[in-house]
N, C-alpha and C positions, 0 to 999 in steps of 0.2 A: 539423328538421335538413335535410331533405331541400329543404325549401322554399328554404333559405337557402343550395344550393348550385346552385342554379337559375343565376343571373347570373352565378356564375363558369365552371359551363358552359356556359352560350351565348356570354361573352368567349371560354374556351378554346376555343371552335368556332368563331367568327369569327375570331380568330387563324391557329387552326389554316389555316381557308381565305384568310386573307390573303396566307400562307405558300405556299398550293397555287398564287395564284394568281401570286406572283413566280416559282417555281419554271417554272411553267409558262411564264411569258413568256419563261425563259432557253431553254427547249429545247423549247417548244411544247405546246400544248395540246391538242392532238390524238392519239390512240392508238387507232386504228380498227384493229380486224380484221378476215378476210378477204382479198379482193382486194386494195382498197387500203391495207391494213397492208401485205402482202408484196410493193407496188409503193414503199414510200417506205421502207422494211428495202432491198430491193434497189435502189434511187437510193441509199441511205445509203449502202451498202456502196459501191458505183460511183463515188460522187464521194470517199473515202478512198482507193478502190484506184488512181483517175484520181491526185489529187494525191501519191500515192506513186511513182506511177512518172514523173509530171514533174518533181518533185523529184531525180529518180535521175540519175546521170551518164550513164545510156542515150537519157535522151529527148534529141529534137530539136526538142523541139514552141516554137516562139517563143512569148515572150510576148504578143505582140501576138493568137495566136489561144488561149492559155491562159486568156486575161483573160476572152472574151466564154464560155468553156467553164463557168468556175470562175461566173459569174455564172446560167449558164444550170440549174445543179445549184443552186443556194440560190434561186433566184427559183421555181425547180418548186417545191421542198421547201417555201419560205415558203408558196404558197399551201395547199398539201396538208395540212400541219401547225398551221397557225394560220388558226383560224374571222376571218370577218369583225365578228363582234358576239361579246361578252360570252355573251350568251346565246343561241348557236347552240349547235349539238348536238356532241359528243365523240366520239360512239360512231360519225359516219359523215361523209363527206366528198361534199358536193353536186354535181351534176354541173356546176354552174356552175362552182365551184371547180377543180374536174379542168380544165375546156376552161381555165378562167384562167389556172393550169400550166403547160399545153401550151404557150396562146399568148405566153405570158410567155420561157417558155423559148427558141420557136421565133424571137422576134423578137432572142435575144442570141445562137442559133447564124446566124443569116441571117448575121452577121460573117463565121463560120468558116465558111459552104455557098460564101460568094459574096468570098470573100476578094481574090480576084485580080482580080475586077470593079471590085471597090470602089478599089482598089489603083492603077489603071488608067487611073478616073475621079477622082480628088481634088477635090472640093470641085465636083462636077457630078453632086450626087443625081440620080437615076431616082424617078419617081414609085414603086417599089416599095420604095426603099431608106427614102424619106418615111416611107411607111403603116407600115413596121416598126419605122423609129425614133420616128415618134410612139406607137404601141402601146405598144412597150416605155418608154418615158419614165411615160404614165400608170400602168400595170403595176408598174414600180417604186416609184413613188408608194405605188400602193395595200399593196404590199407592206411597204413603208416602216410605212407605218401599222398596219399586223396585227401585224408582228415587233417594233416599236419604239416604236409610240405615235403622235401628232399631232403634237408636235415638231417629230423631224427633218422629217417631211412637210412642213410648212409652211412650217421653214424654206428647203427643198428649192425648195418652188415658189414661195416667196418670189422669190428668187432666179430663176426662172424669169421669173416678170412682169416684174422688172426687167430681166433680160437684154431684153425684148421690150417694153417700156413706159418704154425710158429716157428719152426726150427730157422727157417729161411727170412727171417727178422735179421736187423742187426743184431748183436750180441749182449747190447746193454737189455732190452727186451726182448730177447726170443724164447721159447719153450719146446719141448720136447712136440707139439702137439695133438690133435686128437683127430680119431677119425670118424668117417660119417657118422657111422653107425654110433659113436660116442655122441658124437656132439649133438645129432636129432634127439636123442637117446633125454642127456643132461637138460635140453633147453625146452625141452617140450613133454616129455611122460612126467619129471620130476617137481619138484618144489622151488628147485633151485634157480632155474631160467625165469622163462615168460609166467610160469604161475607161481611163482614165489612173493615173497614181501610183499610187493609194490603192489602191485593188482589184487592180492589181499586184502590191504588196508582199503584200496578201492570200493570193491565189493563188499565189505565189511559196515562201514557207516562213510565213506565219501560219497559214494549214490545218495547217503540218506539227508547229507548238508546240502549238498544240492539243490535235490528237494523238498526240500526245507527253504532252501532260499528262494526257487522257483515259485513256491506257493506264498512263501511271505510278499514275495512282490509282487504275483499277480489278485492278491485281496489290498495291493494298494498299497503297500507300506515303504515303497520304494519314491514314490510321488510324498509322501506324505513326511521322511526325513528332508527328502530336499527341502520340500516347504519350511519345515521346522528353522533349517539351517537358513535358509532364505529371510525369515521372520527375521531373526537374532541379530545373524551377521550384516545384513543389507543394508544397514543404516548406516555404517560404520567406512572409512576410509577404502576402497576399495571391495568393499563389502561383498558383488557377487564374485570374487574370485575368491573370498571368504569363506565365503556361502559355499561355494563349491568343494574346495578343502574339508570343508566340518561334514558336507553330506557324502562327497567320498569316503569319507572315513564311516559314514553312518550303513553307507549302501555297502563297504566290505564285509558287514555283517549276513548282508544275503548272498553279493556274486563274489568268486575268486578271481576272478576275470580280471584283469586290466581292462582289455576291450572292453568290455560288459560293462564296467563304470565308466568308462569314457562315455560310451552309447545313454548309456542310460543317465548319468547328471550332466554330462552334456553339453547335449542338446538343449539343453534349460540355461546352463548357467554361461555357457562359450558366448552365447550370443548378446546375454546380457553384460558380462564383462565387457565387448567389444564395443556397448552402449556408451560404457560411462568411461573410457578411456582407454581402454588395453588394446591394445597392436593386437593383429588378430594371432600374429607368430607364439606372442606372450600368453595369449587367451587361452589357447590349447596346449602352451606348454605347461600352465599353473595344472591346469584339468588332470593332463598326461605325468603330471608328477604326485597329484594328489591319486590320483587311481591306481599310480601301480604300488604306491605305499596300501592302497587299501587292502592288498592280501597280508599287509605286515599286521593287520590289527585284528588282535583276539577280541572277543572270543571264538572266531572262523577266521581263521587264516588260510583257507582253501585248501587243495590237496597234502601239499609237501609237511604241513605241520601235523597232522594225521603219520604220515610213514616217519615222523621225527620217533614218535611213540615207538612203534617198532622197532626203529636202527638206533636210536639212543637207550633205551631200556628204562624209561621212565613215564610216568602219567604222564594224560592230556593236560591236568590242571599243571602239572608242573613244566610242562612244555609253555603254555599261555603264560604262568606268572614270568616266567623267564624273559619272555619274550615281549613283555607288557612296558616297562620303565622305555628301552627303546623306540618305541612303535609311539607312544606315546610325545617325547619329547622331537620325534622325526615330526609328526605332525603340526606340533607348537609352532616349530621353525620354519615349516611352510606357511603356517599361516602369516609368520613375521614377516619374512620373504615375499608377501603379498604385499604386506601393511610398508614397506619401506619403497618397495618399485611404486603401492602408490602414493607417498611423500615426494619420492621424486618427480613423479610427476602431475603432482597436484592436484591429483583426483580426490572427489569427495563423494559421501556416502548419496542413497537413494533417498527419496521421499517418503515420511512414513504415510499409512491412509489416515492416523490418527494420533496427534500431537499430544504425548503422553506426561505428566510433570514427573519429576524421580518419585513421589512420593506413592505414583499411580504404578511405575514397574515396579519397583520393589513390592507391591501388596501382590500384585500378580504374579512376580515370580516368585512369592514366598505361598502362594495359593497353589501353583505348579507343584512346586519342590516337599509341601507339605503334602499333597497329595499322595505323590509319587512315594515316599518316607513313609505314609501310614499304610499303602499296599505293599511297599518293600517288608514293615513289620509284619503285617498280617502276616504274608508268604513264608516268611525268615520264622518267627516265633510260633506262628501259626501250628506250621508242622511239626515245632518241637514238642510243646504240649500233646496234639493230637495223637501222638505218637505212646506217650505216658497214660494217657486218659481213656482210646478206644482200643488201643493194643494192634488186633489182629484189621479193626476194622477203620485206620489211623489213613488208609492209600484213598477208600471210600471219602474217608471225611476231608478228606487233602483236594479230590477232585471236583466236591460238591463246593469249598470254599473259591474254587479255583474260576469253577461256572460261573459261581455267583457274582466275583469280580469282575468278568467279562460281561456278562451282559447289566451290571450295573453301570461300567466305562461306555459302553456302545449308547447305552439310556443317556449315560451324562455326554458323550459325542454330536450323540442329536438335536443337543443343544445350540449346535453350531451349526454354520452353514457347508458345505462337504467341500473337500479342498477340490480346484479346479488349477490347471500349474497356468503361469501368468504367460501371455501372449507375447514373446521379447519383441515383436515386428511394433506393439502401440506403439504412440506418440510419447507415450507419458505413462512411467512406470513409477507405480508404486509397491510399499514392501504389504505381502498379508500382514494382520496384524498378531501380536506374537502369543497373547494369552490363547484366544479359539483357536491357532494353528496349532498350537500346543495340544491343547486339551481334546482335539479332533480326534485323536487317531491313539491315546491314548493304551489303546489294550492292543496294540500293535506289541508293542511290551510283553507284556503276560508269554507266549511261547518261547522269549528268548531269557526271561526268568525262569522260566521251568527248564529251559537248557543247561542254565548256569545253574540253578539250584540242583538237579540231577550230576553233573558233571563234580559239582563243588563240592556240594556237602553229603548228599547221599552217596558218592565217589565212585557211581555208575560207570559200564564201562561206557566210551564213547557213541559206539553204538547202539546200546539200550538207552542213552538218554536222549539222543539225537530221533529215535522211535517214537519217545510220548513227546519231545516237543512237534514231531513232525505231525504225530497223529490228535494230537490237537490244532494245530496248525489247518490242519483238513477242515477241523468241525469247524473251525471261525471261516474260513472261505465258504462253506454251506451255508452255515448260519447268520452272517453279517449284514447281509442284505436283507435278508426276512426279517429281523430285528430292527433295520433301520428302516423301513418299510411299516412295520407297525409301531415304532416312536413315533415317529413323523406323520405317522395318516399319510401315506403320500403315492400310493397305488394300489396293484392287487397283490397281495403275500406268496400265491400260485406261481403268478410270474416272476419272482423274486425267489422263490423257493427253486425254482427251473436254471434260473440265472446264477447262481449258487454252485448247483451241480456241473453246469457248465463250465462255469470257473477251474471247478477242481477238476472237470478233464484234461480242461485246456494247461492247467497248472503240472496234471502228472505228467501227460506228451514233454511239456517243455523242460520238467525236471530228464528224461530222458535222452529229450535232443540233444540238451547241457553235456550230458555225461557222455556221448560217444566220442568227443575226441581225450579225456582224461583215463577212462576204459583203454582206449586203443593206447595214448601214450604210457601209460602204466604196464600192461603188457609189452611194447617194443621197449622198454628201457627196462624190463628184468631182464632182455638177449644181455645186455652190459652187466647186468649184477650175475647174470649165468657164465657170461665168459670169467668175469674176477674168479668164481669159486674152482668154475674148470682148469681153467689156466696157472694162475697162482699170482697174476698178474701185477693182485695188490701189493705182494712182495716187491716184484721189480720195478713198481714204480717210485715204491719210498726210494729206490738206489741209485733211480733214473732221478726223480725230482730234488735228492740231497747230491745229486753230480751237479742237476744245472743253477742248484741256486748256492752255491757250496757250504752246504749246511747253515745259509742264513734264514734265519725262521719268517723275518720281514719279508724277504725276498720269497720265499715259499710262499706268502698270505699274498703276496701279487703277483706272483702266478698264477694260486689258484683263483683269486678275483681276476684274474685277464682269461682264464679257460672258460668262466661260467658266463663273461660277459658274452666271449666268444661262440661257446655255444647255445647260450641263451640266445643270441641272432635268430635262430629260426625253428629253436627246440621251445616248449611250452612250459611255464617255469617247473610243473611238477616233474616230466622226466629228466630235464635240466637238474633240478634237486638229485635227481636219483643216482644220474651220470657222476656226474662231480662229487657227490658225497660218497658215491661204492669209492672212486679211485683214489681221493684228495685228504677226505675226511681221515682216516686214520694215520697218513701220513705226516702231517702237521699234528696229530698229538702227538706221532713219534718223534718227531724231529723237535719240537717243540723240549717235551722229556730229555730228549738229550744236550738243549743247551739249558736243562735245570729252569724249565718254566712248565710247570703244570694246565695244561690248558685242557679245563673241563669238555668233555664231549661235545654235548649241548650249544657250545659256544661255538665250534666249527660248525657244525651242523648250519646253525642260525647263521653264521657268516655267508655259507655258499647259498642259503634261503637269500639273504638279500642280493646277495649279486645275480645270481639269478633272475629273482624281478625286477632287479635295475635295468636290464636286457630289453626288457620291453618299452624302453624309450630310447635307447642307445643307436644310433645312426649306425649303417643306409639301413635297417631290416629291423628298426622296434615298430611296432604293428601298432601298441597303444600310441603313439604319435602320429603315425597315418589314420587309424581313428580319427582323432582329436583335431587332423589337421582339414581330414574332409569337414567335420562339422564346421571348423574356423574358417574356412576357404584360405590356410595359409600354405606354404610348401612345407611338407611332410618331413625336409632333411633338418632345416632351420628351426621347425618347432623339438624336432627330436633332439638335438642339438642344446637348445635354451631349455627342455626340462630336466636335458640331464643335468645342466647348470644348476636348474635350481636342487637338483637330487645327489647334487656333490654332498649333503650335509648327509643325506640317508648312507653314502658311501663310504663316511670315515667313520660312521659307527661302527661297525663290523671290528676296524681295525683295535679300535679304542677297548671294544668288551674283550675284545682276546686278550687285552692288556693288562684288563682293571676288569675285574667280574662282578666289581661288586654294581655294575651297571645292568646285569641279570640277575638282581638279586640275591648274589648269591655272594656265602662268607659273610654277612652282616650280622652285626654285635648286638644291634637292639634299635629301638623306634627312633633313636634319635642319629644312628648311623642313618638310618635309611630316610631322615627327613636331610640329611645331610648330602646322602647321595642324589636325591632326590633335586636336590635345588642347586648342586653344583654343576648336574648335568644338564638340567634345564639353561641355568647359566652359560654355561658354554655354547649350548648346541646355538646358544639365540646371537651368545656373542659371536659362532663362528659362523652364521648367517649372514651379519653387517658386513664381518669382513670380506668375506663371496661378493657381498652384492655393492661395497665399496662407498654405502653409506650407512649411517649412526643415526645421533643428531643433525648431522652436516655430512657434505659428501669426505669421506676420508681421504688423510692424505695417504702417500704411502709407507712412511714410516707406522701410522696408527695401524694401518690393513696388517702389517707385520706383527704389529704388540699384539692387537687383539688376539693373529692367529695364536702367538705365545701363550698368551691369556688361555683362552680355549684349551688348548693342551692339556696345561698345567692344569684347569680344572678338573679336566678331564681324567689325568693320568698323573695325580699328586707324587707316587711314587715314585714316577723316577726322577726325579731330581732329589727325592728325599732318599734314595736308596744310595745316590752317590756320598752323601753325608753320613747316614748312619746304614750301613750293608743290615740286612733284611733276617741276614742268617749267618751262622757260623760253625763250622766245619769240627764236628768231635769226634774224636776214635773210634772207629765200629766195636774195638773191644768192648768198650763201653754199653755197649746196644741190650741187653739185659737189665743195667742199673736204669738206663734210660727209659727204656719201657715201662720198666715197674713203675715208675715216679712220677708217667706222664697221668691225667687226668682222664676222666670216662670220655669215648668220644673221639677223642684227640687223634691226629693225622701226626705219623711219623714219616719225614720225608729222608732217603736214603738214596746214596748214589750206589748201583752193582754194575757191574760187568760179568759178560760171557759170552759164551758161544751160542746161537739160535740154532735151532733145529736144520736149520738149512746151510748151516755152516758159517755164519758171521758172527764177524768178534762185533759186539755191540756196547757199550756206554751209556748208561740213561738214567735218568731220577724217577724213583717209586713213589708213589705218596701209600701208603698202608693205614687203612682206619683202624683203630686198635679196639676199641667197641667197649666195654665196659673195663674199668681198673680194679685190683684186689690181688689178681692172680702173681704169681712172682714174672718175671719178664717172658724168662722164655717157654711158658704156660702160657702165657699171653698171649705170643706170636703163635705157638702153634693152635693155638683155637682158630685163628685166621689163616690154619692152614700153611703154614710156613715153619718148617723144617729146619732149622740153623747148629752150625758147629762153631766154635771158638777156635780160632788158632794163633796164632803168633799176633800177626798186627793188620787181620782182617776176620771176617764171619765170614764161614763159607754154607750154602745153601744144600741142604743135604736133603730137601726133597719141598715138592710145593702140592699139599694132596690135590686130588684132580678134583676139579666143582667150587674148589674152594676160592676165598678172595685174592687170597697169595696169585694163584696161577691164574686167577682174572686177568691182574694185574702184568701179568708176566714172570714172574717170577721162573726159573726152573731148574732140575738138578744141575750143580758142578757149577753155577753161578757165586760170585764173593760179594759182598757189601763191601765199599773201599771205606762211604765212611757217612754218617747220620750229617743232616743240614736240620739245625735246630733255631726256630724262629727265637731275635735274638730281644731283648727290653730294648723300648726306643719310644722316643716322642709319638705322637701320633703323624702319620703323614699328611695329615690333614693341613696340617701349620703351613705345607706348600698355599694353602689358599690367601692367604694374606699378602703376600706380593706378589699376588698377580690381582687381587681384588688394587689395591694402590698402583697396580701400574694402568689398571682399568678406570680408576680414579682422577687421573693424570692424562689419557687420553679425553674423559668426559669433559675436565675442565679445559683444555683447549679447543673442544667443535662447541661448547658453550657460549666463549667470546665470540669465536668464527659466528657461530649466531646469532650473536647479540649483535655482532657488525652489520652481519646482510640485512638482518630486519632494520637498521639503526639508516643504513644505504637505499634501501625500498623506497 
């Protein structure tokens, strides 16, 4: 007996440390005491308390010296924290290491000592500013590779030798290149390299989501959605892989992680899947596909949707609602995707603790939902009044109404018994029950309402609102326990007041652990947005990527989803975002433009966001699947394998929105477009789920697996098959281009084909879309408001100037360019009509797995 459980415990202990040893790579592998424990506890502490008060409406402190500050606190921490080999020591921290530290650190405040030097001299290094920025360039490197792997490192200095080896490229990519003194120069004193963008946006408010989600979960609120989800979904067919699904989706609201939602729902929900029937391979693939959708889901979608802000030039709020309709309906389909693996195999829900009649949930969930409604008005209407009524003193009256809720929710919490997470090893599992698990944890809420209300309506910037939720966020981790200590009678308030403080040290250390590897990847993926600017690279790759795909725009979107899977292999989704969106991103709008398909910014952006986090399940090297597959005890290649299966559905989003936008929201007509877009998407995504998973009603045959995918499509992408019947648009004289302007309406987008020559010498072809912004003016008054300079001539418009700043030369526009001719959206049915036969031919599959099961049950 004994013999025979030999192999399974040394799997389970290989596991087990496969586990320790992802763990460790997210927040480091080092925990040394002593000296230098209570030196990297206090840098921990230091650089939360640093990024707290630069976030705050007090500081002055510019970005420009925040940036080299914020890199100088993760590059110390990275080497302190993370041994250089596998097999160095844990327990203590080399003196080589320390001096590495130091130097590392010391060569990214030289910025902030010598600011106004540098400032002074532009682009006329001193040999001291060289020696520091080459230090720190190789430092980072090194650092790159302890916190993150050999990847991005490589690609890092990939990127490096080409900046500095271009002439000696092939010819399709080579460049004149640059030397030392340039290139330490551009990637390090400036803006442009390592402290540009990326590591901006970082130091700016990604520190502060963080910590934000660091301190949400450690006052509990990370146990307490699981639970929730656990309540609701557990009863239900399949229920904790349900349950898993719903609280991935709930815990993306604290970590960005994949890992981190693996680890953390888990461990809870893998084991209970495996209870009630799931293969343990299935168990942590559902986990590992629901967690790495969890950075898809606003309102925190982790780093990359912060630097969207930046590189797309638009709100947070508009980045989230964008991004909302898909994240939403990717999740639906998993949870389907659940609900049908367990039809097929028979599985049925858990036990409740208490046999509820409909009449008993429905009071309770209308006792929930009415709750939740009269503190949503409070908050919502609350502050709009307050605002008319105290005036100056409207923020006062905002925070006292705001306490008041909080500790009224903790009062009515105490009513309940405290969540404890459910033992998966019992005999006999039952679900908590769902009203007290509800109403438990309540004001867990309140900080991520003041998120959204800051963010939504007061239209804060990201980092001032991501401030007061965080810095309330603090006082509930203080205050929580002392509160429920005196509802309860249930100890002394001293020691509860002690246990409080404790919390939020331990909450800000681990908001900073979180953030050394996003810090350092942020930093080594501006080398790649430093070479683009230095080199001119972005150019030659529109010329290299329209060679190898020959100018097919499909073919272009599966390249760049094969590069981001690619390097999302061993890159972390956020530099991953950064890589592929400097070199990809503008090249599909371009190429896109020139086969007369306007593809919004936003939309690329979010396409290499997803493929990116697809990565982390993608076989041999997605890491959330080795997670997921230590906790499952299954093989790590075969679970990554079966959740990319299930994450096919999250895959063909991407392609679908670049198609049809009105699946971001966007171009929609009014409430009833968008309940339309709403439900045809949902439609589809669920119907192209069945056919994935190869059952319905009944198991499909394979004619149906075909129609459905049909089906899908067409929901999906109504227009094209209605564009082959009624063309979209139609081709008018640019002579014309004056009567047309005048005549179009306030608003309106005029879409026009030009040609010319680029500044770099290429003849180029492409479609403008031009917003023309308010109507009255005569045409070409109109045009040049927006900047655009036009001549008339024979039988085209020639461009005679596009002013600089203006929209025109946003666009592209520029002198000695022609308009050949206006593309004017043309009367036509609606596209929508495609819905109807494909809903009939959806109709016609349903009624044949109906007989199929009226047979089998009729044969049972």
């Amino acid at each position: 007996m004994n013999d025979n459980n030999k192999p399974s415990q040394a799997n389970a202990a290989q596991d087990d440390g496969a586990l320790r040893d992802l763990l460790e790579s997210e927040t480091g592998a080092r925990n040394p005491g002593g000296i230098t424990g209570a030196v990297i506890i206090t840098v921990a502490l230091a650089w939360a308390l640093f990024q707290l008060w630069n976030a705050s409406p007090w500081s002055l402190l510019s970005t420009t010296l925040a940036r080299p500050i914020h890199l100088a606190f993760a590059i110390f921490l990275a080497f302190m924290m993370f041994p250089a080999f596998k097999r160095s020591r844990r327990d203590r921290i080399p003196i080589v290491d320390i001096l590495l530290a130091l130097m590392a650190s010391a060569s990214s405040l030289y910025l902030v000592v010598n600011y106004e030097a540098l400032a002074q001299r532009p682009g006329i290094p001193e040999t001291a500013d060289l020696v520091f920025a080459g230090m720190g360039l190789v430092l980072l490197l090194e650092a790159t590779r302890r916190v993150l792997g050999k990847p991005l490192m490589v690609v890092a200095g990939v990127f490096l030798i080409y900046t500095y080896f271009g002439p000696y490229f092939p010819e399709v990519i080579s460049h004149r290149g640059a030397s030392v003194n340039r290139l330490l120069s551009h990637q390090w004193l400036t803006t442009e390299g390592v402290f540009g963008v990326a590591i901006g946006v970082s130091a700016s408010f990604v520190f502060l989501f963080v910590l934000f989600g660091a301190l949400l979960d450690r006052a509990g609120a990370g146990n307490y959605f699981i639970q929730v989800a656990f309540s609701l979904l557990g009863h239900m067919r399949g229920g904790p892989a349900k349950a898993a699904v719903v609280a991935s989706g709930m815990t993306g609201i604290i970590s960005g992680s994949s890992i981190a939602n693996v680890v953390t729902t888990g461990t809870f929900t893998i084991p209970l899947m495996k209870r009630v029937g799931f293969p343990a391979t299935k168990a942590g693939a559902v986990e590992v596909a629901s967690s790495t959708n969890g950075q898809l889901t606003p309102p925190i979608m982790g780093a990359a949707a912060f630097l969207m802000v930046e590189y797309v030039g638009i709100s947070y709020l508009e980045v989230i609602t964008h991004a909302l309709l898909p994240a939403l309906i990717s999740y639906a389909a998993l949870i389907y995707i659940v609900h049908l693996e367990a039809c097929k195999a028979g599985m049925m829900g858990l036990p409740r603790r208490k046999v509820t009649t409909a009449l008993q949930s429905m009071i309770s969930f209308l006792t929930v939902f009415i709750g939740l409604s009269i503190l949503t008005l409070i908050v919502y209407y609350g502050i709009g009044w307050t605002r008319t009524v105290f005036g100056a003193a409207a923020t006062p009256t905002i925070m006292v109404l705001l306490l008041a809720s909080y500790v009224g929710l903790v009062w009515y919490a105490c009513r309940f018994p405290e969540l404890v997470l459910d033992d998966p090893d019992k005999e006999l599992l039952e679900l908590p029950e769902v009203g007290p698990t509800v109403k438990s944890g309540l004001y867990f809420f309140l900080p991520v309402v003041l998120l959204i209300w800051f963010l939504a309506v007061e239209r804060r910037s990201p980092g001032l609102s991501v401030f007061w939720a965080t810095m309330f966020m603090m006082f509930i981790v203080i205050t929580q326990r002392p509160l429920q200590t005196f509802f309860r009678k249930s100890g002394e308030i001293n020691k509860a007041v002690m246990k409080g403080f404790i919390d939020l040290f331990e909450g800000l250390i681990k908001g900073s652990r979180n953030m050394i590897g996003i810090g350092v990847a942020t930093a080594a993926a501006g080398i790649v947005v430093g070479t683009v600017t230095l080199t001119g690279i972005g150019l030659v790759m529109t010329d290299f990527v329209e060679l190898i795909s020959g100018g097919n725009l499909m073919l272009m979107l599966l390249f760049t989803a094969v590069i981001s899977l690619i390097l999302g292999l061993g890159l972390p989704t956020t530099a991953n975002y950064i890589v592929v969106s400097t070199l990809m991103a503008p090249v599909i709008v371009a190429l896109g433009a020139q086969n007369g398909l306007i593809v919004p910014l936003i939309a690329v952006h979010l396409f290499v966001f997803y493929f990116g986090i697809l990565a982390d399940d993608t076989p041999p090297v997605g890491l959330a699947a080795f997670a997921a597959a230590a906790v499952a005890r299954a093989d790590p290649i075969k679970t990554g394998i079966q959740g990319f299966a299930y994450d096919i559905r999250t895959a063909v989003l991407p392609f679908m929105f670049i198609f049809n936008t009105n699946l971001l929201l966007i171009d929609l007509t009014g409430f009833w477009h968008l309940m339309g877009v709403i439900a045809s998407a949902l439609a589809a995504m669920l119907i192209f789920a069945s056919a994935t998973q190869g059952f319905w009603l009944v198991r499909s045959k394979a004619w149906e697996i075909v129609a459905m995918l049909l089906v899908a499509f067409t929901l999906f992408r109504p227009g094209f098959w209605w564009d082959m019947v009624h063309p979209p648009l139609e081709q008018v004289s640019a002579t014309e281009l004056y009567n047309v302007v005048e005549e179009m309406p306030d608003d309106a987008t005029l879409r026009m084909r030009v040609s010319g020559m680029t500044m770099d010498g290429r003849d180029v072809s492409t479609v403008i879309a031009l917003p023309l912004g308010e109507a009255g003016a005569d045409g070409q008054a109109r045009l040049q408001s927006k900047g655009l300079v036009t001549r008339l001539a024979d039988d085209f418009v020639a461009v005679d100037a596009a002013v600089f700043g203006s929209e025109a030369q946003r666009l592209g526009f520029d002198f000695g360019w022609r308009i050949e001719y206006l593309e004017l959206e043309t009367e036509r049915p609606p596209k929508e009509i495609m819905w109807l036969p494909a809903l009939l031919l959806l109709g016609l599959i349903a009624g044949a797995q109906l007989r199929r099961r009226k047979l089998e049950v009729a044969h049972a």
